[in-house]
C-alpha positions in Angstrom: -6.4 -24.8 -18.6 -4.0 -22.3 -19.0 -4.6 -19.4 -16.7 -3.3 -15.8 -17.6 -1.6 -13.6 -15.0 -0.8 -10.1 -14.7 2.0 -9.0 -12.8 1.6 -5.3 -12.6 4.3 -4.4 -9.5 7.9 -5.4 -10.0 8.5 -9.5 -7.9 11.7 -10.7 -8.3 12.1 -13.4 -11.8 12.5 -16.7 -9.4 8.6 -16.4 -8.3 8.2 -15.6 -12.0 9.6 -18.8 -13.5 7.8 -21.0 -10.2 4.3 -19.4 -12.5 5.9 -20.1 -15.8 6.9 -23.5 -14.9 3.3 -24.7 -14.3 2.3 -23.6 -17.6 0.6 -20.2 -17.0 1.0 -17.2 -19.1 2.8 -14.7 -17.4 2.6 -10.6 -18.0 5.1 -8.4 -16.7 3.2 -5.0 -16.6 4.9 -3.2 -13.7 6.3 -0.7 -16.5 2.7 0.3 -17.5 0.8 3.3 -16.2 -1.1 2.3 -13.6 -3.9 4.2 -15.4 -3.6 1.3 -17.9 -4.4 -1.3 -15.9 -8.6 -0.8 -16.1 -7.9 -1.5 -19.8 -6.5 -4.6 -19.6 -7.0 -6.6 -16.4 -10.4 -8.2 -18.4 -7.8 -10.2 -20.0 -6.9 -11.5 -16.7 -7.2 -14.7 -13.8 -4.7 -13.6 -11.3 -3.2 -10.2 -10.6 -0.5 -10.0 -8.7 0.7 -6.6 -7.1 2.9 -5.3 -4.4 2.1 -1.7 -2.8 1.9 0.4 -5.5 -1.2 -1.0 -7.3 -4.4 0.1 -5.9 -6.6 -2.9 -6.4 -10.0 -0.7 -6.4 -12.4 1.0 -8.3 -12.3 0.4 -12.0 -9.7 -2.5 -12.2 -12.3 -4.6 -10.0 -15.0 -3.4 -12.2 -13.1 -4.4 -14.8 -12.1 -7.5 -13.5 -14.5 -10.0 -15.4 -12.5 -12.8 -15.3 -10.5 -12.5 -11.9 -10.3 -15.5 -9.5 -6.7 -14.2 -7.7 -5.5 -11.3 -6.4 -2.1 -12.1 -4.8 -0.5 -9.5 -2.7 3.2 -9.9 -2.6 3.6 -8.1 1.1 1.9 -8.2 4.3 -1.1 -5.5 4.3 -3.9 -5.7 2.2 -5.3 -1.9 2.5 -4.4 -1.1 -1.0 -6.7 -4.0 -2.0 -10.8 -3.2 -1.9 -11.1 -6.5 0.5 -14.8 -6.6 0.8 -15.6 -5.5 -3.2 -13.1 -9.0 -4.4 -15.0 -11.1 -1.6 -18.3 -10.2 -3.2 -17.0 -10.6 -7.1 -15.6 -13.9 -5.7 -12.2 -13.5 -6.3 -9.7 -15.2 -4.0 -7.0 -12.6 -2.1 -3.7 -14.0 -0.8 -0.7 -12.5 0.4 2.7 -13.8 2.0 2.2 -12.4 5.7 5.6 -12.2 7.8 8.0 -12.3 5.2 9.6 -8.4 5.6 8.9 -8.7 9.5 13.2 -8.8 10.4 13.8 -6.2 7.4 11.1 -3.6 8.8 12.5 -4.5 12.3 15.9 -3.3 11.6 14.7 -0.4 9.5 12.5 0.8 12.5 16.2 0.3 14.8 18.4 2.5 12.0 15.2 4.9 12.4 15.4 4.7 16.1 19.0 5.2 16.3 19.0 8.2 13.4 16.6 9.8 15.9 19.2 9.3 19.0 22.2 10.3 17.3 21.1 13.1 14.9 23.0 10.7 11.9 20.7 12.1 9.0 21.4 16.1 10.4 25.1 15.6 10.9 25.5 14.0 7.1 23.5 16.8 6.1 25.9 19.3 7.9 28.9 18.1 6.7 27.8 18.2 2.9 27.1 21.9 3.9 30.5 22.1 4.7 29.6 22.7 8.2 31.5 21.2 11.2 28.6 21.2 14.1 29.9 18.9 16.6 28.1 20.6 20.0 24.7 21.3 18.2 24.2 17.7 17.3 24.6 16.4 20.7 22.5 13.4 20.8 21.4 11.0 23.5 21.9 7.1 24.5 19.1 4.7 23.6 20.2 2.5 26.6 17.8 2.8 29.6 15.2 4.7 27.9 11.5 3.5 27.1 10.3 2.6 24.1 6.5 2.3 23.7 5.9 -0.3 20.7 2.1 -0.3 19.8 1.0 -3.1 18.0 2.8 -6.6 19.1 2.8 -9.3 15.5 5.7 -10.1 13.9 7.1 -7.0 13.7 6.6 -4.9 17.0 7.9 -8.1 18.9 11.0 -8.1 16.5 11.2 -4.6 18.0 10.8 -5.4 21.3 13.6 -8.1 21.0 16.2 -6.2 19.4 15.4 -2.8 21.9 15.8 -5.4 24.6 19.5 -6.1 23.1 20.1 -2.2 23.4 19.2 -2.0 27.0 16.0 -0.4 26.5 13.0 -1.0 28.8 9.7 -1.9 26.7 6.6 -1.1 27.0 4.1 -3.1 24.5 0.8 -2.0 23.5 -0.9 -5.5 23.1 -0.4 -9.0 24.0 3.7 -9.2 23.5 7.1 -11.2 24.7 6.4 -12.2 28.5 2.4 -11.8 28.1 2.6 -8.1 29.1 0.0 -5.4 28.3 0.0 -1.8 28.9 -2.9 0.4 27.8 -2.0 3.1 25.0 -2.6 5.4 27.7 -0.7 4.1 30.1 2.4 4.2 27.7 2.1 7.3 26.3 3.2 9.3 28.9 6.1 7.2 29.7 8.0 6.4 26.6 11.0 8.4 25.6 10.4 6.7 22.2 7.7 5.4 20.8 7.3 3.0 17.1 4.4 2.0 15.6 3.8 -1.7 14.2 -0.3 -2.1 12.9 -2.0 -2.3 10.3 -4.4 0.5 8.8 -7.7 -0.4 9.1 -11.2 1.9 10.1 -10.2 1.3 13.7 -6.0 2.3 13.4 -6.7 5.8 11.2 -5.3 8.1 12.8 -5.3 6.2 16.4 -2.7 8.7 16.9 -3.5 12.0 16.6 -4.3 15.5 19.0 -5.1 13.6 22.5 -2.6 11.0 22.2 0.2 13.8 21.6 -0.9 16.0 24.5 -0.9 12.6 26.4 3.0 12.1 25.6 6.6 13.1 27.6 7.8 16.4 26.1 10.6 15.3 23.9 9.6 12.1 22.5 10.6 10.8 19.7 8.1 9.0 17.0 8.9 6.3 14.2 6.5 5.0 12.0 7.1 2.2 9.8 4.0 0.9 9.4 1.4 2.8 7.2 0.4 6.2 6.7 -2.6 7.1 8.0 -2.0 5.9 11.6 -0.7 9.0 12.6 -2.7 12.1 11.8 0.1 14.3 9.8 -1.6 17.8 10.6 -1.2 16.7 14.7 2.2 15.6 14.0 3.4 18.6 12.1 2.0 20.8 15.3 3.6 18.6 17.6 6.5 18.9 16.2 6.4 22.5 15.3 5.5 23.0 19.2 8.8 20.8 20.2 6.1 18.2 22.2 7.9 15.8 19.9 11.2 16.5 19.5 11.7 14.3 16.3 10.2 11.7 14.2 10.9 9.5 11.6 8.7 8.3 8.9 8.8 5.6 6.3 5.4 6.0 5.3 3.0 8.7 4.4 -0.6 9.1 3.6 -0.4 10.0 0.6 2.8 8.0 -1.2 5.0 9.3 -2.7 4.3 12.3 -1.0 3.7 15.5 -2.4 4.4 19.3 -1.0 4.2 17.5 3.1 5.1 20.0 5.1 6.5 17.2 7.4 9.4 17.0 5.0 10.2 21.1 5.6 11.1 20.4 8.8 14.3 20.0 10.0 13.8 17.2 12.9 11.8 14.7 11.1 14.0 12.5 9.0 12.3 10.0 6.3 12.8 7.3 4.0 10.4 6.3 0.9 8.1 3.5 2.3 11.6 0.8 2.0 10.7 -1.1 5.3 10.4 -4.5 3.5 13.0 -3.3 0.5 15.8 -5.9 1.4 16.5 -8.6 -1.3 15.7 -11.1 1.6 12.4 -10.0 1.9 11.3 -9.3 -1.7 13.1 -13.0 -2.8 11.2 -15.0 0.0 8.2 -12.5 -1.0 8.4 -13.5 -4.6 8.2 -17.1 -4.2 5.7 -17.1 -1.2 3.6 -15.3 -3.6 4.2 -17.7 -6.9 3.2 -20.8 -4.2 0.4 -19.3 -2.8 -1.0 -18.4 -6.2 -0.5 -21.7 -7.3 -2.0 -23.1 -4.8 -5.2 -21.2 -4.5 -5.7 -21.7 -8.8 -5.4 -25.6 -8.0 -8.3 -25.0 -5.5 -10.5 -23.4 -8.2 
C-alpha cells in the first residue's frame, strides 16, 4: 500500500528521501497557510509537523484517514494528545534529539544575562560608549536553580558545573540530589527552567514563587511558554525582584504587542532552542524512522 504523507512544518530533505525511498508519497506543505491544512489533511495517513502546526481542532476532525502523527521535536503540547488516542491515530516524536542545542542556548542566555552582551551591542549601534553602566557580574560561585532534571536541565547542570557554579536541581538530577522548589527559590542567583507544559507546569511559576525568590535574580526560560505567568514576570521585573530574564519562548508564539519585550532588562530569542542543523538533521531522520516504523506496525 502506498501510504500518503503530509509534511506541513519544514524537516530537513535526508528524513524526506528515508519516506520516499520506502515508496510513500510525500507532500511538502510547510509553505501552505496553516489555515489550509483542515482542507486537505482527509487526503492524508501521516502528518508530520514540527512546532508550528497545531494538531487540534478541525485538522483532527478532519483527519478521516490519519494513522500517524509524527512530531519532529520533543514536546507534544501542540498536539490534542488525548483527541488522536481516541481517533486511533498513532503519535510519535524523536525525544532528546535538541537536548545539547537547548543546553547551550540556555548557557549563551545565562551568560547574556551576566554580562549585559545583548545591552552593550545595543548601545554601541546607538553610538553610545557605556562601559560603567553595563557592569556585569561573574557566573562563577553563584547558584543556579535548574527546575526540571531530563535531558536537558542535567545538560545544564553539567555545563554550569564547568563554570564553577553551585547547582541546585529541582527533581531527581546528577548525584541523586533533590531540593524542593521552595527550598531553591530563595537561594539561586539564577534560575532556568527545563519541563514540559502540561495542566500541572502552567504557570508553576508565577506571583508566590516570585515573592519567594533572592532580589536580583535572574530567569531563563527555554522551555515553553506558559510555565511562567507573563503578567507576574512583567511585575517582577518592573519591581527589580528580578533583575533580568531571558526568554526563548512565549505563550503566545510569535508574540504579539508583549510588554515583556518593552523592557529593557529582558533579552529574547524566537523559540530557536533546538534550531541547530545538528538537531533538526538528527530530528529529521529520527522522525522519517519512527514513522516508518509505526506504518509497518499498522
Amino acid at each position: 500500500m502506498t501510504f500518503k504523507i503530509l509534511v506541513s512544518d519544514k524537516i530537513f530533505d535526508e528524513g524526506i528521501r528515508l519516506l520516499e525511498e520506502k515508496g510513500y508519497q510525500v507532500t511538502c506543505a510547510w509553505d501552505k497557510p496553516k489555515s489550509e491544512l483542515p482542507k486537505i489533511i482527509g487526503d492524508y495517513d501521516v502528518l508530520i509537523v514540527r512546532s508550528a502546526t497545531k494538531v487540534k481542532g478541525e485538522i483532527l476532525e478532519n483527519a478521516k484517514n490519519l494513522r500517524v502523527i509524527g512530531r519532529a521535536g520533543e514536546g507534544l503540547d501542540n498536539v490534542d494528545y488525548e483527541r488522536a488516542n481516541i481517533l486511533g491515530i498513532k503519535i510519535v516524536n524523536t525525544p532528546h534529539v535538541s537536548y545539547m542545542s537547548v543546553a547551550e542556548l540556555t548557557i549563551g542566555h545565562l551568560l547574556a544575562l551576566a554580562r549585559n552582551i545583548v545591552q552593550g551591542t545595543t548601545s554601541l549601534r546607538e553610538g553610545n560608549w557605556e562601559k560603567e553602566k553595563l557592569i556585569g557580574t561573574e557566573v562563577n560561585g553563584k547558584i543556579l536553580g535548574v527546575i526540571g532534571c531530563g535531558f536537558i536541565g542535567k545538560t545544564v547542570e553539567r555545563l554550569a558545573l564547568s563554570l564553577g557554579m553551585r547547582v541546585l536541581p529541582v527533581e531527581e538530577c546528577v548525584y541523586d540530589r533533590f531540593v524542593p522548589l521552595g527550598e531553591m527559590l530563595p537561594q539561586a542567583d539564577f534560575i532556568t527552567i527545563h519541563v514540559p507544559l502540561t495542566p500541572h507546569t502552567h504557570h508553576m511559576i508565577s506571583t508566590k514563587e516570585f515573592n519567594l525568590m533572592k532580589d536580583g535574580v535572574m530567569l531563563i526560560d527555554c522551555s515553553r511558554g506558559g510555565v511562567i505567568d507573563q503578567e507576574a514576570l512583567y511585575e517582577a521585573l518592573v519591581s527589580g525582584k528580578v533583575k533580568g530574564a531571558a526568554l526563548d519562548v512565549f505563550e503566545e508564539e510569535p508574540p504579539k504587542n508583549n510588554k515583556l519585550l518593552t523592557l529593557n532588562n529582558v533579552i529574547a530569542t524566537p523559540h530557536m532552542g533546538a534550531q541547530t542543523y545538528e538537531a533538526q538533521f538528527k530530528a529529521s531522520i529520527q522522525i522519517a524512522k519512527a514513522v516508518i516504523e509505526a506504518l509497518e506496525k499498522t
